[in-house]
Jmol script that loads the backbone (N, CA, C; Angstrom):
load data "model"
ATOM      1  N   UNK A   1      38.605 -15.159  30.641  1.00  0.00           N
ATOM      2  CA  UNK A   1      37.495 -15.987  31.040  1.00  0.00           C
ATOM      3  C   UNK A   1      37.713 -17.425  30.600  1.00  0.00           C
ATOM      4  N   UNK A   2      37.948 -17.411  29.521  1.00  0.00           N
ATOM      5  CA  UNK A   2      38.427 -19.057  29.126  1.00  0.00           C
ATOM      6  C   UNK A   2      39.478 -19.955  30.283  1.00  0.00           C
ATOM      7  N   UNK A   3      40.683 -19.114  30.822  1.00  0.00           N
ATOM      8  CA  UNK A   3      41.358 -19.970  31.131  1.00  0.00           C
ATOM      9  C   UNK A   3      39.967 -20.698  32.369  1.00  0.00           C
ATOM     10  N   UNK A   4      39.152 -19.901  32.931  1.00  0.00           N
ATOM     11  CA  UNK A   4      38.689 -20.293  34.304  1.00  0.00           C
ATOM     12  C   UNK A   4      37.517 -20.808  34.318  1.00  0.00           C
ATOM     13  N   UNK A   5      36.584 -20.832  32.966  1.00  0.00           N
ATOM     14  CA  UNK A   5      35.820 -21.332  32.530  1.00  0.00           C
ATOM     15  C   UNK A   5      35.624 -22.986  32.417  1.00  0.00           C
ATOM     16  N   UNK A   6      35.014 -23.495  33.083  1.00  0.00           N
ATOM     17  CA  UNK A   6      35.250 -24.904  33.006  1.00  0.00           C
ATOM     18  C   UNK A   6      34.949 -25.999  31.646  1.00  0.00           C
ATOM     19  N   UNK A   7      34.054 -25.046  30.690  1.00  0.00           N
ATOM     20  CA  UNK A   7      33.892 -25.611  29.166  1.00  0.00           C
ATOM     21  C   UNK A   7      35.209 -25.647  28.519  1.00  0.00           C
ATOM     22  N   UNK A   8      36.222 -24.775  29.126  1.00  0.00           N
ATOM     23  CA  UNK A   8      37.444 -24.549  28.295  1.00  0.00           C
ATOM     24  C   UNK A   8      38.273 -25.591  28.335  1.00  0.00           C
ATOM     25  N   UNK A   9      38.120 -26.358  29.829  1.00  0.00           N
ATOM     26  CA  UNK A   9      38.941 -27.427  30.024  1.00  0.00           C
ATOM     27  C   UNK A   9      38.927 -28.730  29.829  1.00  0.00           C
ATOM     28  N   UNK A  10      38.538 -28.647  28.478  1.00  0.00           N
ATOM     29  CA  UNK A  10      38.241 -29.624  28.042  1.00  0.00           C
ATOM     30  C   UNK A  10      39.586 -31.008  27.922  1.00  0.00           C
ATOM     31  N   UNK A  11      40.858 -30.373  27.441  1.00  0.00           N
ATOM     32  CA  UNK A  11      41.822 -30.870  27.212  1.00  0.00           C
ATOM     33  C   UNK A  11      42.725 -31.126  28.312  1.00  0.00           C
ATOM     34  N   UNK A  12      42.108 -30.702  29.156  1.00  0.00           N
ATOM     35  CA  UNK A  12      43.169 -31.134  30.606  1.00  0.00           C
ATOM     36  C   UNK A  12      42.866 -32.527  31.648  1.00  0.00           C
ATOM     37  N   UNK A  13      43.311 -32.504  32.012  1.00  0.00           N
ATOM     38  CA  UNK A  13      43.396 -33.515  33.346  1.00  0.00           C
ATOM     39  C   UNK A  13      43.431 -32.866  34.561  1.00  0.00           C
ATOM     40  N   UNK A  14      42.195 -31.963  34.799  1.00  0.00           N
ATOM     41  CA  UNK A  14      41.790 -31.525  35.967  1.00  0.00           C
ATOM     42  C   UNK A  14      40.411 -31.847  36.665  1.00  0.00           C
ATOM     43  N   UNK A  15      40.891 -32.866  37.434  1.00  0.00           N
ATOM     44  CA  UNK A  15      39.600 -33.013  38.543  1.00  0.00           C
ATOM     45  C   UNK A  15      39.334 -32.375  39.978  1.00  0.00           C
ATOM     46  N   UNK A  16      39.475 -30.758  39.964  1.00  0.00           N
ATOM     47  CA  UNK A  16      39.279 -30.396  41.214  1.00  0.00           C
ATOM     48  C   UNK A  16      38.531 -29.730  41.530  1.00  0.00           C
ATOM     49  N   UNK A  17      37.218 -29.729  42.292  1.00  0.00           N
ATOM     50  CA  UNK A  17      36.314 -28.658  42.350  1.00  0.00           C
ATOM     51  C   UNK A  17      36.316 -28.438  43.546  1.00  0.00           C
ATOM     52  N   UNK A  18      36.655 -26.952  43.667  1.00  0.00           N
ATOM     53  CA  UNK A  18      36.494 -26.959  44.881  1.00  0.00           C
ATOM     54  C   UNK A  18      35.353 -25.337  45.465  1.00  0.00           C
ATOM     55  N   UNK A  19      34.623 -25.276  44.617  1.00  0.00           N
ATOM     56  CA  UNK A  19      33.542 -24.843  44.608  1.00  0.00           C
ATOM     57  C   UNK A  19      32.337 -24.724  45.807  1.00  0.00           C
ATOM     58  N   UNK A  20      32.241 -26.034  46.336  1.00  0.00           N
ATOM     59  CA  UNK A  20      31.360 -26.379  47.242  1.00  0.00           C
ATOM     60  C   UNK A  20      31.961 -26.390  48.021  1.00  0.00           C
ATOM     61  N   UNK A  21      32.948 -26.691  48.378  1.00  0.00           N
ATOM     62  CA  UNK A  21      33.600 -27.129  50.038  1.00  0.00           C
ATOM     63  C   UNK A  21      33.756 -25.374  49.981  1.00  0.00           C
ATOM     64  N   UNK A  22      34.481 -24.281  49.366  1.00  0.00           N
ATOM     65  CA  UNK A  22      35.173 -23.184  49.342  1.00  0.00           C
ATOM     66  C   UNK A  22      33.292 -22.110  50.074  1.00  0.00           C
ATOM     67  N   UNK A  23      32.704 -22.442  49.191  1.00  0.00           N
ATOM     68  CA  UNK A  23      30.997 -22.211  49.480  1.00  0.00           C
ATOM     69  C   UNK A  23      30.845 -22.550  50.394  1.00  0.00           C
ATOM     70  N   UNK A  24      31.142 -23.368  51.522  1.00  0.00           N
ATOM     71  CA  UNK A  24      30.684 -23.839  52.596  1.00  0.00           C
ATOM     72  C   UNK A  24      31.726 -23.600  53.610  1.00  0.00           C
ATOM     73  N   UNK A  25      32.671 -23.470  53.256  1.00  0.00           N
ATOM     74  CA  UNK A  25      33.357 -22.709  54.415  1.00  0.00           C
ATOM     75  C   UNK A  25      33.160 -21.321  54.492  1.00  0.00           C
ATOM     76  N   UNK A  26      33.109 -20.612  53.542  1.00  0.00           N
ATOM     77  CA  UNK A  26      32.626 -19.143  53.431  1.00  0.00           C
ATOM     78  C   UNK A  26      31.253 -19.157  54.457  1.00  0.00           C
ATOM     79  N   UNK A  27      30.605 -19.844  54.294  1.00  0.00           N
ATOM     80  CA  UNK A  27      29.406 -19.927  54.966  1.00  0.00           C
ATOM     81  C   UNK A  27      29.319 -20.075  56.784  1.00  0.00           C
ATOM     82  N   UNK A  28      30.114 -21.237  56.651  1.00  0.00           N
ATOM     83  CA  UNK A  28      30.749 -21.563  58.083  1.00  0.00           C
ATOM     84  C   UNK A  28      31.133 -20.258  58.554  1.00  0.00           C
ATOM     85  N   UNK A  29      31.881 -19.331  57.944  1.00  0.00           N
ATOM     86  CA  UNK A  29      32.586 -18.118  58.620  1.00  0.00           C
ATOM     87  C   UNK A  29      31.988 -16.981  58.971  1.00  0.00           C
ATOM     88  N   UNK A  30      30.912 -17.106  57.755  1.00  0.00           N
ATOM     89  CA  UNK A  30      29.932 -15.846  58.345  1.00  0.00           C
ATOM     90  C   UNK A  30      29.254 -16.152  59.416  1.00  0.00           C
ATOM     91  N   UNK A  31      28.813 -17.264  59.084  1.00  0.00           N
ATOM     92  CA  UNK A  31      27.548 -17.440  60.749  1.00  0.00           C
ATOM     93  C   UNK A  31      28.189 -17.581  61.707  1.00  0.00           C
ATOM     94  N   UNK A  32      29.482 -18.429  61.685  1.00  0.00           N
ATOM     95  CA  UNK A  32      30.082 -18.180  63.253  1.00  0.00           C
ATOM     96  C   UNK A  32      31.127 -17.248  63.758  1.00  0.00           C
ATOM     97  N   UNK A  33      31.398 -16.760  62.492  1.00  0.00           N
ATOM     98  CA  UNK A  33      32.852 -15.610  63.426  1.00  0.00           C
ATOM     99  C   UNK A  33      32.179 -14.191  62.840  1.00  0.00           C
ATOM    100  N   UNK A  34      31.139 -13.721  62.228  1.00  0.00           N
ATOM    101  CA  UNK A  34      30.933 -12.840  61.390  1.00  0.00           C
ATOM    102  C   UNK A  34      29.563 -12.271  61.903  1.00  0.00           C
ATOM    103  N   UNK A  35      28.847 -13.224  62.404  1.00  0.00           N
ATOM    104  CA  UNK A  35      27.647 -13.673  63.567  1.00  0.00           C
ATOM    105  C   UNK A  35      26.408 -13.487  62.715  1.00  0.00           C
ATOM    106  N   UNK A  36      26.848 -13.567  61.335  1.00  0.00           N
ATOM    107  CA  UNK A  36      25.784 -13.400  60.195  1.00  0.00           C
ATOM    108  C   UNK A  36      26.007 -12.491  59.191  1.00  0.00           C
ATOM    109  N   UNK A  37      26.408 -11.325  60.009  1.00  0.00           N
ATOM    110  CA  UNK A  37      26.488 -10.222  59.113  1.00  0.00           C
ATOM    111  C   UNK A  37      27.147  -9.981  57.886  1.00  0.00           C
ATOM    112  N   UNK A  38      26.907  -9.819  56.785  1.00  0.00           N
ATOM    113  CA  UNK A  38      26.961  -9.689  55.555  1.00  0.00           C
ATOM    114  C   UNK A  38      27.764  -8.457  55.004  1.00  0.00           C
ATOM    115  N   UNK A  39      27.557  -7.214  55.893  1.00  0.00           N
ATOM    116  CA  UNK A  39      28.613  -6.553  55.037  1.00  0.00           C
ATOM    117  C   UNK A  39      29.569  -5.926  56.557  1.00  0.00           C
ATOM    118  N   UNK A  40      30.271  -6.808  56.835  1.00  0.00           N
ATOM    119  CA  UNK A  40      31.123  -6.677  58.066  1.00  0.00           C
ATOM    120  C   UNK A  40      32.369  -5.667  57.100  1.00  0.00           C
ATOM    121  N   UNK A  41      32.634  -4.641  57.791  1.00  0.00           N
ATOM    122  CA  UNK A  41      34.041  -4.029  57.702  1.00  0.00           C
ATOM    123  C   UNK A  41      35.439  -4.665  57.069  1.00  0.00           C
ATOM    124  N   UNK A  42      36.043  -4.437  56.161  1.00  0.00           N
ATOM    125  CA  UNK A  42      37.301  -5.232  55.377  1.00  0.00           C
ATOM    126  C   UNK A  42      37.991  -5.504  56.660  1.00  0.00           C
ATOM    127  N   UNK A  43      38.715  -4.422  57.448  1.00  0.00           N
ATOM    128  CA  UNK A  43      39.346  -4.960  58.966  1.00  0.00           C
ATOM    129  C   UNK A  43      38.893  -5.645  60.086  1.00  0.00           C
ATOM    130  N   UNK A  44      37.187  -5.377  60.241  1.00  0.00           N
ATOM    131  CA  UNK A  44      36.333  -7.068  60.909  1.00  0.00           C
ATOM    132  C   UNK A  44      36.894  -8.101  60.279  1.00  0.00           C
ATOM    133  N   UNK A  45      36.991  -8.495  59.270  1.00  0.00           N
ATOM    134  CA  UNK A  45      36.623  -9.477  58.360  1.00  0.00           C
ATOM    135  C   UNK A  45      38.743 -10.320  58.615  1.00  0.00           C
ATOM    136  N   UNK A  46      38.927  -9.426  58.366  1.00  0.00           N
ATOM    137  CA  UNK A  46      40.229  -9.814  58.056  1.00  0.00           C
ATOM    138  C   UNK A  46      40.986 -10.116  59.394  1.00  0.00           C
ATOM    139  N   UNK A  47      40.381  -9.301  60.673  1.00  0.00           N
ATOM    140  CA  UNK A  47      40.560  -9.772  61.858  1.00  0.00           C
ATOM    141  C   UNK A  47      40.140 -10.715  62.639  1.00  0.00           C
ATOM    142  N   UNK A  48      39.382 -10.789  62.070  1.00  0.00           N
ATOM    143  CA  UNK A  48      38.329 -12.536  62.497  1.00  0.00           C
ATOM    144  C   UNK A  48      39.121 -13.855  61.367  1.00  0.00           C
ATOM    145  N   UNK A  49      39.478 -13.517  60.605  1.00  0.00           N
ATOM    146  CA  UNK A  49      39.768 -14.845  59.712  1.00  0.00           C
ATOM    147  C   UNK A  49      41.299 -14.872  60.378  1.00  0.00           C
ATOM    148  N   UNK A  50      41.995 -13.638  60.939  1.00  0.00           N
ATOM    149  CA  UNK A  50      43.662 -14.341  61.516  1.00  0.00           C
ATOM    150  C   UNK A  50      43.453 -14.835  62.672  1.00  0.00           C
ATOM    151  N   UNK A  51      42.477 -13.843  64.081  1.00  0.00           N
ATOM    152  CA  UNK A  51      42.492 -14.349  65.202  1.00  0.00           C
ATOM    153  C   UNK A  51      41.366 -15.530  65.637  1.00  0.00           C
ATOM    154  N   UNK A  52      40.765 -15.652  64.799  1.00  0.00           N
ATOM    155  CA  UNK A  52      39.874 -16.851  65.306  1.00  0.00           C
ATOM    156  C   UNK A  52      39.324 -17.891  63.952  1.00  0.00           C
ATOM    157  N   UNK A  53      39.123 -17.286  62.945  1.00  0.00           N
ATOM    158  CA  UNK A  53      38.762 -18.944  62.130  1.00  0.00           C
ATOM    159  C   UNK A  53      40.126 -19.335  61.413  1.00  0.00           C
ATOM    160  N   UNK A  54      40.791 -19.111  61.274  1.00  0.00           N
ATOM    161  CA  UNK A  54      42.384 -19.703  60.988  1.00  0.00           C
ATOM    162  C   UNK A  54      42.702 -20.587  62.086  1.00  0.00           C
ATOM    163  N   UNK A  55      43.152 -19.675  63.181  1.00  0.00           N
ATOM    164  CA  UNK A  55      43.548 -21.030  64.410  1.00  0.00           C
ATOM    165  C   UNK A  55      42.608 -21.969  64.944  1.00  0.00           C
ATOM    166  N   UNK A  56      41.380 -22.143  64.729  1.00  0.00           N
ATOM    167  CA  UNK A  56      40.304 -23.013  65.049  1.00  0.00           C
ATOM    168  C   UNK A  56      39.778 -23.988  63.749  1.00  0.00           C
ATOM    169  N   UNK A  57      40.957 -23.422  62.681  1.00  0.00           N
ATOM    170  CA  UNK A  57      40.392 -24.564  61.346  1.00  0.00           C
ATOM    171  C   UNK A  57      41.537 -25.614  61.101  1.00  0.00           C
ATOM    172  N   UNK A  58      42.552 -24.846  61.124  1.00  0.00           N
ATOM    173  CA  UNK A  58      43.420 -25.263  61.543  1.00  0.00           C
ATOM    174  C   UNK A  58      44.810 -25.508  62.409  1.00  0.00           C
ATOM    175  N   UNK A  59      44.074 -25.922  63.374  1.00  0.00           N
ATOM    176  CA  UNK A  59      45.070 -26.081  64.848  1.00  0.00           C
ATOM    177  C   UNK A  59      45.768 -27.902  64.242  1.00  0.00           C
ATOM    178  N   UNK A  60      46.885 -27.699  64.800  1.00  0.00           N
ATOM    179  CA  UNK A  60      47.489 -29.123  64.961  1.00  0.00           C
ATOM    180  C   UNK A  60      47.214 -30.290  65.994  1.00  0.00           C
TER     181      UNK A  60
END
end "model"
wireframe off; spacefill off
backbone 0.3
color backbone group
């Protein structure tokens, strides 16, 4: 728990949170590829994040 604990890091030179953006894409994914649903199937879930929110998050 310490290493991930953010009181612990006291001595470092880490400015990255990525907490909120990570929270908000999670969010993004349920409502639009997931269509809300909350306890979608491990193979829904995992089939929706290769065939459609992967190539639509990031396309070139």
């Amino acid at each position: 728990m310490q290493r991930w604990a953010r009181c612990y890091r006291a001595g470092l030179n880490i400015n990255v949170h990525t907490n909120n953006g990570l929270e908000r894409l999670h969010q993004s994914f349920k409502r639009s590829y997931l269509k809300g649903k909350t306890q979608a199937t491990l193979s829904r879930t995992v089939n929706s994040l290769i065939e459609q929110f992967f190539p639509d998050k990031y396309r070139r």
